[in-house]
C-alpha positions in Angstrom: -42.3 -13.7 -37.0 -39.2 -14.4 -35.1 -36.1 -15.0 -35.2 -33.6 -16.9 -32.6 -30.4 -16.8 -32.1 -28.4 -19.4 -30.1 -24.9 -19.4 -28.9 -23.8 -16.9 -31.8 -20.9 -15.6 -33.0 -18.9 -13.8 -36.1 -15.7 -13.1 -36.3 -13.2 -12.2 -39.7 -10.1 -13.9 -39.3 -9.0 -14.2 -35.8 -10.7 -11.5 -34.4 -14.3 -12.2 -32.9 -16.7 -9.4 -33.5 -19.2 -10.9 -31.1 -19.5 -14.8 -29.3 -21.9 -16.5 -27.0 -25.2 -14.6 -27.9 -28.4 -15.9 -27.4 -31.3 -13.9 -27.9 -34.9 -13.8 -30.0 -35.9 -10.9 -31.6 -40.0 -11.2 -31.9 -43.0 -9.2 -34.3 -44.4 -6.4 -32.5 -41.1 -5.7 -30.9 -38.6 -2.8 -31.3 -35.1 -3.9 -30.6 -31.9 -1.6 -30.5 -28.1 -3.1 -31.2 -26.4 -0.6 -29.7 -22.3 0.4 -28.9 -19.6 2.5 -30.5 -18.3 2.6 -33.7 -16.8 -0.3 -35.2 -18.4 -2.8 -32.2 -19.9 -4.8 -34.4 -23.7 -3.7 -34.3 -23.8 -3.6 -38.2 -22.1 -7.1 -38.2 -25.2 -8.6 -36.2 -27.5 -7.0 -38.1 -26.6 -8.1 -41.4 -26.3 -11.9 -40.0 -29.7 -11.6 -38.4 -30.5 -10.3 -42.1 -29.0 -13.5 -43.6 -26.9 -11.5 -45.5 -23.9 -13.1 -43.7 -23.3 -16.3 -41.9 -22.3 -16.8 -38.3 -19.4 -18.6 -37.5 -20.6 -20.7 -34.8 -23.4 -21.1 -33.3 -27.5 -20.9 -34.9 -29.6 -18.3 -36.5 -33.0 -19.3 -37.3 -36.2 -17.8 -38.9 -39.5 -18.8 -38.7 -43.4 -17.3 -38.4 -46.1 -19.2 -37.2 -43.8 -21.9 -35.9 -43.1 -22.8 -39.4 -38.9 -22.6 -40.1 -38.0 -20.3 -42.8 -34.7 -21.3 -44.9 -31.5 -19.7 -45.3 -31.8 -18.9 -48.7 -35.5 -17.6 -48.7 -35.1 -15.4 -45.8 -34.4 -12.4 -48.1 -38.3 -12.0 -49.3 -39.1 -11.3 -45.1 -36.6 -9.0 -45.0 -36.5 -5.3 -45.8 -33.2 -3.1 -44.9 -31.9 0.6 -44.7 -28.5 0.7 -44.6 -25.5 3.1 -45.3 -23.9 0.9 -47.3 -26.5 0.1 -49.3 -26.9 2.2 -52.8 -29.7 3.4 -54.7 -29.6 3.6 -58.5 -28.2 6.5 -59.0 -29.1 6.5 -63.2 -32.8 6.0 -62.4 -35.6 8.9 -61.5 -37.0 8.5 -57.9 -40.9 7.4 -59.4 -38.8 4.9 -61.7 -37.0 3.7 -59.0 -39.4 3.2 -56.5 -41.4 1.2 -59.4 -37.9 -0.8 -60.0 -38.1 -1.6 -56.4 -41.8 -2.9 -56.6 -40.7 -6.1 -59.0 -38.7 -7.3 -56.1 -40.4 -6.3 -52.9 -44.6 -5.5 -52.9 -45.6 -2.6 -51.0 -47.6 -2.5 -47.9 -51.2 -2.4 -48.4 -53.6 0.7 -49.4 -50.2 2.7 -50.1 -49.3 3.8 -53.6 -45.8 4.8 -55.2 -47.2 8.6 -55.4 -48.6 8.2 -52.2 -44.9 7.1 -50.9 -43.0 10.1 -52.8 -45.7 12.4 -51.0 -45.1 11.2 -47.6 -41.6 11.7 -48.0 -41.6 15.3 -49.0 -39.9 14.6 -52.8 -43.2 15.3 -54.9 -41.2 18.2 -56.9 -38.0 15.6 -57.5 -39.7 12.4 -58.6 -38.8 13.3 -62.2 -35.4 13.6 -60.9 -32.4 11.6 -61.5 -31.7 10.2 -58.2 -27.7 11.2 -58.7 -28.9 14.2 -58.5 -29.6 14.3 -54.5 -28.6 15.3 -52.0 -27.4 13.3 -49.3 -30.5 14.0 -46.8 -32.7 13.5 -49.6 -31.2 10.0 -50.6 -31.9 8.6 -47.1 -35.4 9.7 -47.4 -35.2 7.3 -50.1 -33.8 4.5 -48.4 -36.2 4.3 -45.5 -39.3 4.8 -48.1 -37.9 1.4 -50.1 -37.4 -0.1 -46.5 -40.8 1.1 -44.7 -43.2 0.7 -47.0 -42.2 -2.6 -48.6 -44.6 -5.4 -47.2 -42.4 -7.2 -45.3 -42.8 -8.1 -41.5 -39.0 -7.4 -40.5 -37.4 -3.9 -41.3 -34.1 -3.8 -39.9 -32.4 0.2 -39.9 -28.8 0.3 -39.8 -27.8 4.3 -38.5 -31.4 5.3 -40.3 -31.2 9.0 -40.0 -27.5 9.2 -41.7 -27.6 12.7 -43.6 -31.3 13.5 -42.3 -32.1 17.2 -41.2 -34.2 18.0 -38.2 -37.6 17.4 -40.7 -36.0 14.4 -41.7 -35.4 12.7 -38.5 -39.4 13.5 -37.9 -40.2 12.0 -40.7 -38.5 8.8 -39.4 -40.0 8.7 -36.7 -43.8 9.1 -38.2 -42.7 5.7 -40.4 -42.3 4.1 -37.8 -45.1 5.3 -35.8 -48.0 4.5 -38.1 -46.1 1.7 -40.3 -44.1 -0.7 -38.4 -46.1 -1.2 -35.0 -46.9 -5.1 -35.5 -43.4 -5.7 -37.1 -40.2 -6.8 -36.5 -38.3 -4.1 -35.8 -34.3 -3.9 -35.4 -32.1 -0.8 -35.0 -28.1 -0.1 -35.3 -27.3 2.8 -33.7 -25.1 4.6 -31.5 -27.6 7.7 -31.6 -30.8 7.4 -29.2 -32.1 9.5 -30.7 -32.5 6.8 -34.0 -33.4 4.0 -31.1 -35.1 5.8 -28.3 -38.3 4.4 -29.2 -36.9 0.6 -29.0 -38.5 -1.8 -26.5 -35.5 -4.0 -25.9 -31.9 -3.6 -26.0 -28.8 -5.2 -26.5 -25.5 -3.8 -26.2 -23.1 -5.9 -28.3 -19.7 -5.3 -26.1 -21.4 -7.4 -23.9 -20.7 -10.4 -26.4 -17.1 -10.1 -27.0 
């Protein structure tokens, strides 16, 4: 899998959030977008998602040499994100079931299996409302992690996680993500320490 960027850019009116990057981002690989606040690391992530379109330049998908469309690069794609929600009306087993419909899980792993490895075995009856804010997160990188897709892009991952959360991250990643596509946004190394490459986006302004 990889994905190449050429000569991109994004901005939102007449402020650029980042120009004239050129990079590739490659399966196997770790890769951390990394700056202050408000930089724009969550804006390059969610146009290397194609969740959101550059405003010049290319971004392109493709695995095995074979290009990937705009509009399909969604089913490749699996993402952890602050602002993305869970359904909050739903139980964690029936959520995590929900999820299946739209995104198969990796191989030999099991929805039980999943709520186990994530420490919510006594809240799967749950309505997911219900919480907390650590244990929602722990939610969010399950429905990321363990869907069978070979990018996984993190955006601030361990948002709300305790000390046992923040290990449990980094087992995920550990035994489920080596021979994938792996992007984090962060200002923490802590969340990105374990990233091969990195690119600071106030380099691209």
């Amino acid at each position: 899998m990889k994905i190449l960027l050429t000569d991109a850019g994004k901005r939102f009116n007449r402020d650029w959030i980042f120009r004239h990057l050129s990079t590739e981002f490659i399966s196997g690989s770790s890769y951390a977008i990394i700056g202050p606040n408000g930089s724009g690391k969550s804006t390059l992530l969610q146009v290397i998602s194609g969740s959101m379109q550059q405003s010049e330049g290319q971004c392109q998908w493709s695995y095995s040499d074979k290009e990937i469309l705009h509009e399909e690069v969604y089913s490749w794609v699996s993402i952890c994100a602050p602002y993305l929600e869970v359904i909050e009306e739903m139980t964690l087993i029936e959520f995590l079931f929900f999820h299946q419909k739209f995104k198969t899980l990796i191989k030999n792993i099991k929805i039980n299996d999943i709520i186990e490895i994530i420490g919510l075995e006594k809240a799967k009856e749950k309505q997911i409302r219900n919480f907390s804010s650590g244990m929602k997160q722990r939610v969010k990188l399950a429905q990321c992690i363990f869907s069978d897709t070979p990018i996984v892009l993190l955006d601030e991952p361990c948002t709300n996680l305790d000390l046992a959360g923040i290990d449990l991250y980094h087992n995920l990643i550990k035994q489920h993500c080596a021979n994938r596509l792996v992007v984090v946004s962060s200002n923490d190394e802590m969340e990105y320490g374990f990233c091969d490459n990195r690119i600071l986006i106030s380099d691209y302004k």
